[in-house]
C-alpha positions as CSV (number, residue, x, y, z in Angstrom):
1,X,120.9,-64.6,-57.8
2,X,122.2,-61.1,-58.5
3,X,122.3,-57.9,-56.4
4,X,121.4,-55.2,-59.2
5,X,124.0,-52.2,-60.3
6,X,123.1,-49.0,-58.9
7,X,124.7,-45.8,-57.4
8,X,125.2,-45.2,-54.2
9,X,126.9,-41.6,-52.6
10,X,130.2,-42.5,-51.8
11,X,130.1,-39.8,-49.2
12,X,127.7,-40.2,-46.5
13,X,126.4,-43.3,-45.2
14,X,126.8,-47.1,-47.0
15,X,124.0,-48.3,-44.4
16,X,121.7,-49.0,-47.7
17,X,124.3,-50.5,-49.4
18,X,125.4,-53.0,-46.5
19,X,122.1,-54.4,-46.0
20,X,121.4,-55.0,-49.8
21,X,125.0,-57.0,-49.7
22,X,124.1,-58.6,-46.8
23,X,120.8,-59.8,-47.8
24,X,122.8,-61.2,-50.9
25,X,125.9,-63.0,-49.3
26,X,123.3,-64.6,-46.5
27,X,121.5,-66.4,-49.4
28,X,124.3,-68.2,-50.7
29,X,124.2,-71.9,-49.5
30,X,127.8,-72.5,-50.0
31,X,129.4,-69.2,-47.6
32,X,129.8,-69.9,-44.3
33,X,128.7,-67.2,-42.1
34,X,132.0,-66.0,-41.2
35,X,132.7,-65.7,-44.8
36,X,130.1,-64.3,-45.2
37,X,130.5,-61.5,-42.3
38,X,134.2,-61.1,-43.8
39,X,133.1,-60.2,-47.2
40,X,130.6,-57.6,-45.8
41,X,132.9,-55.9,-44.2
42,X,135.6,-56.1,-47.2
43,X,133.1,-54.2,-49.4
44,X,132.4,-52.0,-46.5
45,X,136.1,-50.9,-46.6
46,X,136.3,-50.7,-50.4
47,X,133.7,-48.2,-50.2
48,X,135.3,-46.2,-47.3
49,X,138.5,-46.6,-49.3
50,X,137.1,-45.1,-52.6
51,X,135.1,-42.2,-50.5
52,X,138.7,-41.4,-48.6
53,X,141.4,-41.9,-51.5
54,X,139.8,-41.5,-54.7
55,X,137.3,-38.8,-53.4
56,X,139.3,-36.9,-51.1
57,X,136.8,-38.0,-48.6
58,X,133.7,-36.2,-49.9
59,X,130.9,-37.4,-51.7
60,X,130.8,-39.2,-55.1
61,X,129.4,-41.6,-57.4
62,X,130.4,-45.3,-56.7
63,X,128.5,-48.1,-58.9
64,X,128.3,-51.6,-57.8
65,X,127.4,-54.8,-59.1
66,X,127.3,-58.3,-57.1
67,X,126.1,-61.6,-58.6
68,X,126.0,-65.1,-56.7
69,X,126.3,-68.6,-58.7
70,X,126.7,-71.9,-57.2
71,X,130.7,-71.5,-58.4
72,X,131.6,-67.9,-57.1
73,X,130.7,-64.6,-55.4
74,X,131.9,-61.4,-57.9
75,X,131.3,-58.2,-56.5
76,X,132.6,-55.2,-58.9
77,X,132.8,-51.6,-58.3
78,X,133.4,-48.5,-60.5
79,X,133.9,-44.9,-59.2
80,X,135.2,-41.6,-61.3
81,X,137.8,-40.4,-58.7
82,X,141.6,-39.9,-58.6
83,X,143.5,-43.0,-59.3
84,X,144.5,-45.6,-56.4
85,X,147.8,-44.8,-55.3
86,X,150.5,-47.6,-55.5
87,X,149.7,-49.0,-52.0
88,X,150.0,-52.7,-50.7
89,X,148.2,-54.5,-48.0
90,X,149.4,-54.1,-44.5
91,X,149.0,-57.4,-42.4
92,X,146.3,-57.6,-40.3
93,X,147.0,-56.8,-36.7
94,X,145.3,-58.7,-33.8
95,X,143.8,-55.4,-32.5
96,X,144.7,-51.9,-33.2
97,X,142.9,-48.5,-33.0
98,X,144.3,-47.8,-36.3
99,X,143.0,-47.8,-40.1
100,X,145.1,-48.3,-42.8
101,X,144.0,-52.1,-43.0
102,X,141.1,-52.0,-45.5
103,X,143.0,-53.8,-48.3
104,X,144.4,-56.3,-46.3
105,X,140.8,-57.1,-45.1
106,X,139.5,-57.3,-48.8
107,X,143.2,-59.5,-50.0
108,X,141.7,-61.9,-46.7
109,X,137.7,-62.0,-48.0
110,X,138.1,-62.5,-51.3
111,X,140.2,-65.3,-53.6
112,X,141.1,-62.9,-56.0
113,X,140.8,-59.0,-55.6
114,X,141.6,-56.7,-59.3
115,X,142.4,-53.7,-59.5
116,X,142.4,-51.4,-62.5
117,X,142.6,-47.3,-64.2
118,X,140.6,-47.5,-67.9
119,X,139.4,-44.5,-69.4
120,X,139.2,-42.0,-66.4
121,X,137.4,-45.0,-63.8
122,X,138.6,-47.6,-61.0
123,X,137.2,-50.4,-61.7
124,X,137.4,-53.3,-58.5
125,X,136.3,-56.5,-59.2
126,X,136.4,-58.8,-56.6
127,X,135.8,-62.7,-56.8
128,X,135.5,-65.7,-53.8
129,X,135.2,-68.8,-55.6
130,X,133.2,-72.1,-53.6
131,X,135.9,-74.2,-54.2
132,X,139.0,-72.8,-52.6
133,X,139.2,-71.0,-49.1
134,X,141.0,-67.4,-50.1
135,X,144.7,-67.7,-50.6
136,X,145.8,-65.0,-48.5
């Protein structure tokens, strides 16, 4: 099962975006639906991260790619903005009003979480593999 490449507007509103992901991750036998909420919403904050950091919070070009197998969920994502800065994940709080917790959110989804500058793009790729609960 794969969730086709496209563009979205990194600018405006993911709402498109979300439900195609969503409609992808809720097919997958193996990902239980917390999981599956979890790595909705770590996309989600990729997304807002790349519209606020690597876009200066305006619109741009963001293309994704998404493909389900029996063995793994890989979600990748390129965008032509500024360069990541050298940031780690905060730990997640029990409730807070506050953002800043997007990457910690996407460390917690995913088993492995890549980041990467080639050639003018960020390049994300993102993998949750069937057999092992995320490490983080």
């Amino acid at each position: 099962m794969r969730m086709h490449d496209y563009l979205t507007d990194g600018g405006l509103d993911f709402s498109a975006t979300d439900q195609a992901f969503a409609a992808l991750v809720d097919g997958i036998a193996w990902l239980e639906p917390d999981q599956a909420y979890l790595t909705r919403l770590a996309l989600h904050e990729l997304l807002v991260n790349v519209r606020t950091h690597a876009y200066g919070g305006g619109p741009g070009a963001i293309e994704i790619g998404a493909t389900a197998t029996e063995e793994a969920l890989t979600v990748t994502t390129t965008d032509w903005g500024a360069e990541l800065p050298d940031v780690q994940p905060q730990p997640l709080p029990h409730h807070s009003e506050e953002g800043g917790y997007g990457l910690a959110i996407i460390d917690k989804a995913f088993t492995e979480v890549a980041y990467r500058r080639v050639m003018g793009r960020n390049r994300w790729v993102l993998t949750l593999w069937a057999s092992r609960e995320p490490s983080r």
